[in-house]
C-alpha positions in Angstrom: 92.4 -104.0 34.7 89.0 -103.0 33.5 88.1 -106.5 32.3 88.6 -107.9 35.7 86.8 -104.8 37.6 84.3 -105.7 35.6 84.2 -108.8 36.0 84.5 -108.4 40.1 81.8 -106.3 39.6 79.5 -108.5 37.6 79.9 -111.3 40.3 79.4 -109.4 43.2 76.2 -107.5 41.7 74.6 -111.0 40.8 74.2 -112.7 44.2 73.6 -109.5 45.8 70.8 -109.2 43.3 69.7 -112.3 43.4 69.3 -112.2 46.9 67.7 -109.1 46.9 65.0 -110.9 44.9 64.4 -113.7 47.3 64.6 -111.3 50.1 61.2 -109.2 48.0 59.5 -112.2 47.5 59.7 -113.9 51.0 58.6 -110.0 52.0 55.3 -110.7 49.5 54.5 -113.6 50.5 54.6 -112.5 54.4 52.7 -109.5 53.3 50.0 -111.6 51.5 49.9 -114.1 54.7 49.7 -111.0 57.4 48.9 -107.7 55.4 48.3 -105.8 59.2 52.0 -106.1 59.8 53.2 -104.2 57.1 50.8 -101.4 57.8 51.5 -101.6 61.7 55.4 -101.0 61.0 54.5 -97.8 58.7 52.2 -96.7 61.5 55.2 -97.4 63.8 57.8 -95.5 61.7 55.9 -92.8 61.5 55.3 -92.4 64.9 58.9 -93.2 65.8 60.6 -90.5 62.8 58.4 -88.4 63.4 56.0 -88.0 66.3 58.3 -88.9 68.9 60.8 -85.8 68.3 57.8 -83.4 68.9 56.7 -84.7 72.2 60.8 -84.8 73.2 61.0 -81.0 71.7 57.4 -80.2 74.0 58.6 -81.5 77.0 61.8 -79.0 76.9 64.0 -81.7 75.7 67.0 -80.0 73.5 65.8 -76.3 74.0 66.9 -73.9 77.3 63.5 -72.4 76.9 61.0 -69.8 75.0 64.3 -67.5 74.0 66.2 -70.4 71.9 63.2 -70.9 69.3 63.9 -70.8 66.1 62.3 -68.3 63.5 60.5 -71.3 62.4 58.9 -72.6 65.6 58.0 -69.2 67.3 55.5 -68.6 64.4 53.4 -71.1 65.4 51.1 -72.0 68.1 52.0 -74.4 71.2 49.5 -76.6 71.8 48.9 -78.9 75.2 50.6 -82.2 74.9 47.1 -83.8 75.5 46.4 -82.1 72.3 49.6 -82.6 70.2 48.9 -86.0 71.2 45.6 -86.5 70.1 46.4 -84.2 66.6 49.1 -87.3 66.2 46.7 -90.4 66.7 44.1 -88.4 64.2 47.2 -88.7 61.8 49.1 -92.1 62.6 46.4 -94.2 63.3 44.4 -94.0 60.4 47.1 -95.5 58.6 46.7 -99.0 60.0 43.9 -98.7 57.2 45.9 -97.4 54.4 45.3 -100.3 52.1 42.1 -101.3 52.9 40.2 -98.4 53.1 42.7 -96.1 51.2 40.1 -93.1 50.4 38.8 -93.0 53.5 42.1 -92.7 55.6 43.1 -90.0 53.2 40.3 -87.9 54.1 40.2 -88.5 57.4 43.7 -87.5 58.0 43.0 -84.9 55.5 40.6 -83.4 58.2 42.3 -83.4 61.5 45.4 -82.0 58.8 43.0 -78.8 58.2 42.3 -78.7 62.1 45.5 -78.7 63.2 46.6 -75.9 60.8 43.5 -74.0 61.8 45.1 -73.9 65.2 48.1 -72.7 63.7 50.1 -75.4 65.0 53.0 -77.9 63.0 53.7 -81.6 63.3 56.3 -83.5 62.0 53.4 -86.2 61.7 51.7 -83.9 58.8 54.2 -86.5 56.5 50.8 -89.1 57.1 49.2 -87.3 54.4 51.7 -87.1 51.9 52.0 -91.1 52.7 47.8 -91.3 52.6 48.1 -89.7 48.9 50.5 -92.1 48.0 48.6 -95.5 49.4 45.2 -93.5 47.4 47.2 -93.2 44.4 48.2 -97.1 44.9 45.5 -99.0 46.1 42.2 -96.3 45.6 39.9 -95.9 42.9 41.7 -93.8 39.8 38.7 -91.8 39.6 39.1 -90.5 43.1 42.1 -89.0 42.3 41.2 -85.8 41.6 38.6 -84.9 44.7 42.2 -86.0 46.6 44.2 -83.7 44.3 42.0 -80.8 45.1 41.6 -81.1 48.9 45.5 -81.6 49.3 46.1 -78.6 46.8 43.5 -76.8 49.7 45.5 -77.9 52.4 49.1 -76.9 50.8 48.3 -73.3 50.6 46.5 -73.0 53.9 50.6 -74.2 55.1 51.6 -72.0 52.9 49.6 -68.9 54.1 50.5 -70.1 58.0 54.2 -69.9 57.1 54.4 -66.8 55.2 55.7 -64.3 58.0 59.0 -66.7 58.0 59.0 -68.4 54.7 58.2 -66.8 51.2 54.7 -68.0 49.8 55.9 -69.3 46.6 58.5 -70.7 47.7 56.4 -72.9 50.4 54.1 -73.7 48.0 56.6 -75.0 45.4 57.9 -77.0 47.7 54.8 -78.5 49.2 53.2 -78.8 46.1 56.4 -80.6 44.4 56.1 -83.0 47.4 52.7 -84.0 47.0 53.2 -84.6 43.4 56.4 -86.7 44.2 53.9 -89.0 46.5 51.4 -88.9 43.4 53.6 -90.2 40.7 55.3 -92.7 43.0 52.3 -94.3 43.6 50.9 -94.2 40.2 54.2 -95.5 39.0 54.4 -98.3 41.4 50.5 -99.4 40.3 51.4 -99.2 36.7 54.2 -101.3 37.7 52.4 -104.0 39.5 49.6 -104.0 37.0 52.5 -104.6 34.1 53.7 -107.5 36.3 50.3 -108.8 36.6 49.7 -109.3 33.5 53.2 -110.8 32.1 52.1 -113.4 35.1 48.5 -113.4 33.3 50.2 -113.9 30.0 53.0 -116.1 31.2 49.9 -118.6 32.7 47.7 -118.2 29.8 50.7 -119.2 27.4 51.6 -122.5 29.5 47.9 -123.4 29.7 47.8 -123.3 25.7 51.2 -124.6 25.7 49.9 -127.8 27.6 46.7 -127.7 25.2 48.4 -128.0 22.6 50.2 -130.8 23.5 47.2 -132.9 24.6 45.8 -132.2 21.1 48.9 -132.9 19.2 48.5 -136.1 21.4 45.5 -137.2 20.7 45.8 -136.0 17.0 48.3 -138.9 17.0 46.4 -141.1 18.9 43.9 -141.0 16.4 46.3 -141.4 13.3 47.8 -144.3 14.9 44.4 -145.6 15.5 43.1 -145.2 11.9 46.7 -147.1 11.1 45.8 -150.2 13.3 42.5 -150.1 12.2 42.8 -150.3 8.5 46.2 -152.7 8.8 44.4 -155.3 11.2 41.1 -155.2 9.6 41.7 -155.4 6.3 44.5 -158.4 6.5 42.7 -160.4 8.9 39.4 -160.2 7.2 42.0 -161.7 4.1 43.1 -163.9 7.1 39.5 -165.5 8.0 38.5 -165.9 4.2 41.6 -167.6 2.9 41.3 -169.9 6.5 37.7 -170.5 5.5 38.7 -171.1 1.9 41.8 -173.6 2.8 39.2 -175.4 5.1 36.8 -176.5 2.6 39.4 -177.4 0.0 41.3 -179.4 2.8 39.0 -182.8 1.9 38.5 -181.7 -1.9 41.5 -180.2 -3.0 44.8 -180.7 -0.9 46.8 -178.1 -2.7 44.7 -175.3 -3.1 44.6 -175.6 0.2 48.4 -175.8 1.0 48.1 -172.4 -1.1 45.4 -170.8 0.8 48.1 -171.6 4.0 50.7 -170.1 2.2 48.6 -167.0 1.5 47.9 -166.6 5.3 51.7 -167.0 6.1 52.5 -164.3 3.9 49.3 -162.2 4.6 50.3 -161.9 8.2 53.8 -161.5 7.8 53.1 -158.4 5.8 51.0 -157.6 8.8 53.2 -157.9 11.7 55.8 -155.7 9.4 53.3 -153.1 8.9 52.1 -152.9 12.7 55.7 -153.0 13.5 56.8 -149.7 11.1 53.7 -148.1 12.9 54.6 -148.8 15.9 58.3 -148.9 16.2 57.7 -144.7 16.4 56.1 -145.3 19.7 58.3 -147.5 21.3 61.2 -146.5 23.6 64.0 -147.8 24.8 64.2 -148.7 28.8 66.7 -145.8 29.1 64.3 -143.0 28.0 66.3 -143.3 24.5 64.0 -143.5 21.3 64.8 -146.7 19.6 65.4 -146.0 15.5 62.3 -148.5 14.1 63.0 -150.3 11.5 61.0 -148.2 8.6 59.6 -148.5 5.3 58.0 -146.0 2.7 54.4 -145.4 3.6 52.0 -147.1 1.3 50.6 -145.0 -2.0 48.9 -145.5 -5.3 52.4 -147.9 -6.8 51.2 -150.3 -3.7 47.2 -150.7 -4.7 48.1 -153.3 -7.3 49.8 -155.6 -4.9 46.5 -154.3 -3.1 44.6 -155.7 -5.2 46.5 -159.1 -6.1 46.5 -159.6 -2.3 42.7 -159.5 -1.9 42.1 -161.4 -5.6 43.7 -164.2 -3.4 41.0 -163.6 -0.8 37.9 -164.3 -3.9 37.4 -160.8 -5.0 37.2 -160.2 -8.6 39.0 -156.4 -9.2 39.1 -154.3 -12.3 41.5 -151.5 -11.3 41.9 -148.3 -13.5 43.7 -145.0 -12.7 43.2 -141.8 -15.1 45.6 -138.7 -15.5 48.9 -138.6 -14.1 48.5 -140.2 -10.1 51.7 -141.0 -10.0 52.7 -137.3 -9.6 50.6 -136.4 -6.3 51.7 -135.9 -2.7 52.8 -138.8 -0.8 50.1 -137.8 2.2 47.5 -137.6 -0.5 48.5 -141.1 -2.1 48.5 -142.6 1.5 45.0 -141.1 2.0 43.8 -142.9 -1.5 45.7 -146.2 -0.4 43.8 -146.3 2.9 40.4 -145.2 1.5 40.8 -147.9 -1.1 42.1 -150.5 1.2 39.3 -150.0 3.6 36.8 -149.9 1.0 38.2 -153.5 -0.5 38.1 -155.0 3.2 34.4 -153.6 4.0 33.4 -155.7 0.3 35.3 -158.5 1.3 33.5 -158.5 4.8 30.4 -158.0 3.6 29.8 -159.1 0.4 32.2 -162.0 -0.1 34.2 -163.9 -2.2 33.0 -164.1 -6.3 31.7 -160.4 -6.3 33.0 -158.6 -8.8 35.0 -155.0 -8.0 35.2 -152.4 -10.2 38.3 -149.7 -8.8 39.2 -146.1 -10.4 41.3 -143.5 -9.1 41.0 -140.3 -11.1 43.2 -137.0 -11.2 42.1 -134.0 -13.2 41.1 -130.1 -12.2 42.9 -130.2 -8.8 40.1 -133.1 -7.7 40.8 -136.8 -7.0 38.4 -139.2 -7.4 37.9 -142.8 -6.1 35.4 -144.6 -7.2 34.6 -148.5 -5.5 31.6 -150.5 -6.9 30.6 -153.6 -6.4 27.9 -156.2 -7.7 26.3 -157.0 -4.4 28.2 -160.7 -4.2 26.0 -163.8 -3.1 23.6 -163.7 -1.2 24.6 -165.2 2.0 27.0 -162.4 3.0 27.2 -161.1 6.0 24.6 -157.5 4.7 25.4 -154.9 3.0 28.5 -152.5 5.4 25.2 -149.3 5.6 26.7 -149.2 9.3 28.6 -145.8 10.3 31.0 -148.2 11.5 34.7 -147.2 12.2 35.8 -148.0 8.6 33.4 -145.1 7.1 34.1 -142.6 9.8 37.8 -143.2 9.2 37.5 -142.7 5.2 35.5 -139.5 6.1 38.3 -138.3 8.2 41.0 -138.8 5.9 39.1 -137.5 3.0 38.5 -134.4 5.4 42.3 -133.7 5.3 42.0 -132.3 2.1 38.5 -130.9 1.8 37.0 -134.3 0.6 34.3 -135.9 1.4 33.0 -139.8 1.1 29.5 -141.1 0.3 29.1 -144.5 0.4 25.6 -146.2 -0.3 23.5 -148.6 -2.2 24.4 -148.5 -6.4 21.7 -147.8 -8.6 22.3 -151.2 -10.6 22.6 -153.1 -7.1 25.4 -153.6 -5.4 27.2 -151.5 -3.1 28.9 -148.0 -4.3 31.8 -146.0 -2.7 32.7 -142.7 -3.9 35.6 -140.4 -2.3 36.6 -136.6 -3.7 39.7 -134.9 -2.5 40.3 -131.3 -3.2 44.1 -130.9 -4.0 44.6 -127.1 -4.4 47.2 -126.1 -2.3 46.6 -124.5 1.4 45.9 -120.8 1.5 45.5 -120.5 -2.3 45.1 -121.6 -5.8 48.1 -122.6 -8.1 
């Protein structure tokens, strides 16, 4: 019986709550459209709760006459109605200002407050000041606080003093004083409240703004791997491409079989290729559905693949002397992709530049948590395309790669001519040393 109470309870609570909810926040957005309204229908209540009862009890409305007062009324003074209702626009009307001007309405109702008890006369509209203090304590300046505090401490013992021959002092006060406190703290609670919401919405907007952030960057981050991919997979087998073409051409007339080799060599130059711009890629591609297709993939390149490297661009001309020292074989996989780029892109630029016969001497060292690739060449003949001293793509790419692990690449004329490439990798571990 409890579980289903419960459970009665639980679903009529949450639509009720739920449209509560909606209910507050189509009343905030009206108020944020039209702020007057809001402040007219206080002004209105007010007036209605409780202005309107005094001007029924002044003209003789629900009294036979002087003789039925009660304790409470006799002791004070009866004003003219012009006056009682002039005393009541001094205190309603200024509210039509609450939130704008919050410090002056306070003190403005404050005053005809301390000329109406001068007169020793009560209204039921003396309720605009405790609801003054409150729109002060919401919407004024903090600092202002106390000056308020003080004049409507003033003003609860002059009523305190006016009431004294029917109520006890100390009692009135208490009372008074606990009421105007009570207006203080709801105000100052309801601020704290909307300045806590304020700033989950702050934090809420600030967190989707990096959210989105970091996606672009994780974006482009990819963009720009996937780039550096294409670049060194296209350039380097099609500059293998153009110079076996180039080759097979001249020994079409000379030498028919070198080249039917040189044809073969393209064949399987660009097969390996398309297979490698497919693995890149395939991770990109989706199906029409919205469903990621599964690519067909293949172990990223490292250090085992530089001798097939190697035997690939010996077909292209290039005479290679490749040497590794210390144990390479045992390093990261992102840090033996980095080396197989670096070296590949090195080995294309030479080719490009320097042409077939030049002589290519490769090492790939490991020792003292540094890696380090070394690429010289002998300069090649002399009708090459020029020495690659261009910050072209391929040297900005190395120098990105390299800057993955705290490396850096120079790359420059040798000192016994040629053309020199060095790379350094740091490989100590993130956010310490072994």
């Amino acid at each position: 019986m409890t579980t289903t109470t419960s459970a009665a309870d639980a679903g009529v609570t949450g639509p009720l709550a739920a449209r509560l909810t909606r209910a507050g926040q189509r009343l905030r957005q009206a108020d944020r459209a039209r702020p007057w309204v809001l402040d007219t229908v206080v002004a209105a209540l007010v007036f209605l709760m409780f202005c309107l009862p005094d001007l029924v009890q002044h003209g003789g409305v629900g009294h036979g006459g002087g003789d039925s007062r009660s304790r409470f009324q006799f002791a004070f003074t009866r004003l003219p109605l012009a006056a009682v209702l002039a005393l009541q626009a001094g205190l309603v009307l200024p509210l039509l200002w609450r939130r704008r001007r919050p410090m002056a309405v306070f003190f403005a109702i404050a005053a005809v407050f301390f000329l109406q008890w001068s007169l020793g006369a009560a209204l039921r509209a003396d309720v605009a000041l405790f609801v003054a203090l409150y729109s002060l304590a919401l919407h004024g300046r903090l600092r202002r606080l106390p000056w308020a505090g003080a004049v409507m401490a003033a003003g609860m013992v002059l009523v305190a003093v006016r009431v004294s021959p029917v109520v006890s002092v100390w009692d009135a006060l208490f009372f008074l004083l606990s009421t105007a406190t009570a207006a203080l703290a709801v105000g100052l609670t309801v601020r704290a409240r909307r300045a806590q919401l304020a700033g989950l919405r702050e934090r809420a907007a600030r967190l989707e703004t990096e959210r989105d952030q970091r996606i672009r960057l994780a974006t482009a981050t990819e963009r720009a791997r996937v780039a550096r991919e294409m670049h060194d997979i296209v350039g380097h087998n099609l500059s293998v491409i153009i110079t076996l073409a180039d080759a097979g051409a001249y020994a079409a007339d000379t030498a028919p079989q070198h080249g039917k080799e040189a044809l073969r060599l393209i064949g399987d130059t660009g097969r390996t290729a398309l297979g490698e711009l497919r693995r890149v890629l395939g991770v990109l591609r989706e199906a029409s559905d919205g469903a990621r297709q599964a690519p067909e993939l293949s172990p990223q390149p490292g250090l085992a693949d530089i001798g097939a490297l190697c035997d690939g661009v010996r077909t292209a001309g290039l005479d290679i002397v490749y040497r590794t020292v210390g144990e390479v074989d045992a390093l990261d996989r992102g840090v033996q992709l980095t080396v197989y780029r670096i070296v590949q892109e090195a080995l294309t630029n030479t080719l490009k530049h320097a042409g077939a016969g030049t002589r290519v001497n490769l090492s790939v060292a490991a020792a003292d948590e540094r890696l380090v690739i070394r690429i010289r060449d002998n300069g090649g003949p002399a009708d090459g395309p020029g020495p690659w001293n261009e910050e072209g793509h391929g040297l900005v790419g190395m120098r990105e790669r390299a800057a993955l692990y705290g490396g850096t690449v120079t790359a420059g004329p040798a000192a016994d001519g040629g053309w020199a490439v060095e790379a350094a990798l740091d490989l100590r571990p993130r956010g310490g040393t072994r």
